[in-house]
C-alpha positions as CSV (number, residue, x, y, z in Angstrom):
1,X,0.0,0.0,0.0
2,X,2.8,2.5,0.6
3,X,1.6,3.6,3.9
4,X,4.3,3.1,6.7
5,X,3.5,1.0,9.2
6,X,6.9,1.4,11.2
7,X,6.4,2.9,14.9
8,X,8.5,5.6,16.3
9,X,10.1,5.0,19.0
10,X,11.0,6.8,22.3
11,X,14.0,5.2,23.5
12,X,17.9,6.4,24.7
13,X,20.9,5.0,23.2
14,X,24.3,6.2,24.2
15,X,27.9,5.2,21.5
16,X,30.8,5.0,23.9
17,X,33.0,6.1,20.5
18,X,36.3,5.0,22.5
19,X,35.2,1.4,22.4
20,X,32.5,2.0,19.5
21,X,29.8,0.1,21.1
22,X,26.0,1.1,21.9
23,X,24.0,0.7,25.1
24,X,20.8,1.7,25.6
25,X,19.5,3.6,28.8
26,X,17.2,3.2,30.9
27,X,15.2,6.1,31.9
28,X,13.3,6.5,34.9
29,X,9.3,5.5,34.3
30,X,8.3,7.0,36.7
31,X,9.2,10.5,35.2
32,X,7.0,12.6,32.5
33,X,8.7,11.0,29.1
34,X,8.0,12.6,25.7
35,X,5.6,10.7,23.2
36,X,7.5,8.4,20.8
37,X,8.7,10.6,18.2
38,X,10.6,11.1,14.5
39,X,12.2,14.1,12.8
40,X,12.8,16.3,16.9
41,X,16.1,17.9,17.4
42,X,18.0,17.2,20.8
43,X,20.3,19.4,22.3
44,X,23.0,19.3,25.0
45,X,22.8,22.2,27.3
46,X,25.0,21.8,30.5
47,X,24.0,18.2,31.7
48,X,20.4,18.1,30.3
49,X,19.1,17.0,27.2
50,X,16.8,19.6,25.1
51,X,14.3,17.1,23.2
52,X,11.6,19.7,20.8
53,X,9.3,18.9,18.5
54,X,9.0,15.8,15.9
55,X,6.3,14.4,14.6
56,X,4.5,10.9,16.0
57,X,1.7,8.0,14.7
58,X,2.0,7.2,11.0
59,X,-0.4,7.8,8.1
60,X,-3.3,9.6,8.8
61,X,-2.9,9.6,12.7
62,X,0.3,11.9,12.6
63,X,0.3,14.2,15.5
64,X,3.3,17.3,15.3
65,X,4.7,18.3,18.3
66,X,5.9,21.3,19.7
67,X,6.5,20.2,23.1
68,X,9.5,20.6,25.0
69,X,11.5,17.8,27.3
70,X,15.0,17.6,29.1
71,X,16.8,14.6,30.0
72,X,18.6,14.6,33.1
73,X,22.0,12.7,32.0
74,X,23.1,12.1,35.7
75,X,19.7,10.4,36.8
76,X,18.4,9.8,33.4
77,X,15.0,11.5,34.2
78,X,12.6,13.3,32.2
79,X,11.0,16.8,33.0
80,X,8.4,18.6,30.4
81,X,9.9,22.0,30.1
82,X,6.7,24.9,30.2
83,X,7.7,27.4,28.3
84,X,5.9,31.0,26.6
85,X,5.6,31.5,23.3
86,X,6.6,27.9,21.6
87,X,7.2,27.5,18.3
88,X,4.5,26.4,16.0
89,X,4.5,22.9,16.2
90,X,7.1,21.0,13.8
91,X,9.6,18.7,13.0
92,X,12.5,18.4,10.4
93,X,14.1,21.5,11.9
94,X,17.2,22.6,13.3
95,X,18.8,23.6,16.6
96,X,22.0,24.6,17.8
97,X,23.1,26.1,21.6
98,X,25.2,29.5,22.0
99,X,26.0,30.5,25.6
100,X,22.7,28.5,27.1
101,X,20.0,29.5,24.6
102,X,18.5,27.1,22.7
103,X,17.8,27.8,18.8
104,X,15.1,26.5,16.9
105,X,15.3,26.9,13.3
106,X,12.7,26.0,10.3
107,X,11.4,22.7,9.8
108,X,7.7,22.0,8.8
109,X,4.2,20.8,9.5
110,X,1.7,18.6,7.4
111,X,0.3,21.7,6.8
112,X,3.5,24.5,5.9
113,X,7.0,25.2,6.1
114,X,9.4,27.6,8.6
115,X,12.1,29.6,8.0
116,X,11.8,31.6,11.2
117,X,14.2,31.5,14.5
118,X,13.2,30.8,17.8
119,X,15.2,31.2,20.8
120,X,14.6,29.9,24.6
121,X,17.2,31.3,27.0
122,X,17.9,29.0,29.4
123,X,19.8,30.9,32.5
């Protein structure tokens, strides 16, 4: 049919590029984890993850995010970051970190495409 079929997943892996081998991590369940996800960016800001956006579901149940979640790397927890004044929800776009902000660049929606800038200061 064409249609994928393939979930998304929302699982940690970590390469250990000394000995070029991959582990995955075990987060804590108990802790607010984002929805299984394609096409987000993550950042690393200090010792914290900065997981946005992505897409989820396939075919006609895809759901764009614009949601916002860090990853403790030290107790491998998740917190959902409330923030003012996301960006539109999206996926395929960019970020980079400059002295603790967070930029968010383009990307798209099943409905348009971005080529605006978004920044979330983090101090």
């Amino acid at each position: 049919s064409g249609e994928k079929t393939s979930p998304h997943l929302n699982d940690v892996w970590i390469l250990d590029v000394d000995s070029e081998r991959w582990s995955q991590v075990c987060t804590d369940n108990g802790s607010t984890q984002p929805k299984p996800r394609g096409a987000h960016s993550a950042s690393l800001i200090g010792r914290k993850i900065y997981v946005f956006g992505g897409y989820g579901g396939y075919g006609y149940t895809r759901q764009d995010f614009n949601d916002l979640f860090t990853l403790d790397i030290d107790k491998w927890v998740w917190s959902k970051v409330e923030t003012i004044g996301a960006p539109s929800v999206r996926s395929g776009h960019q970020s980079a970190v400059v002295d603790r902000k967070l930029f968010i660049m383009g990307g798209w929606c099943a409905s348009e495409q971005f080529d605006d800038v978004h920044i979330l200061n983090e101090e």
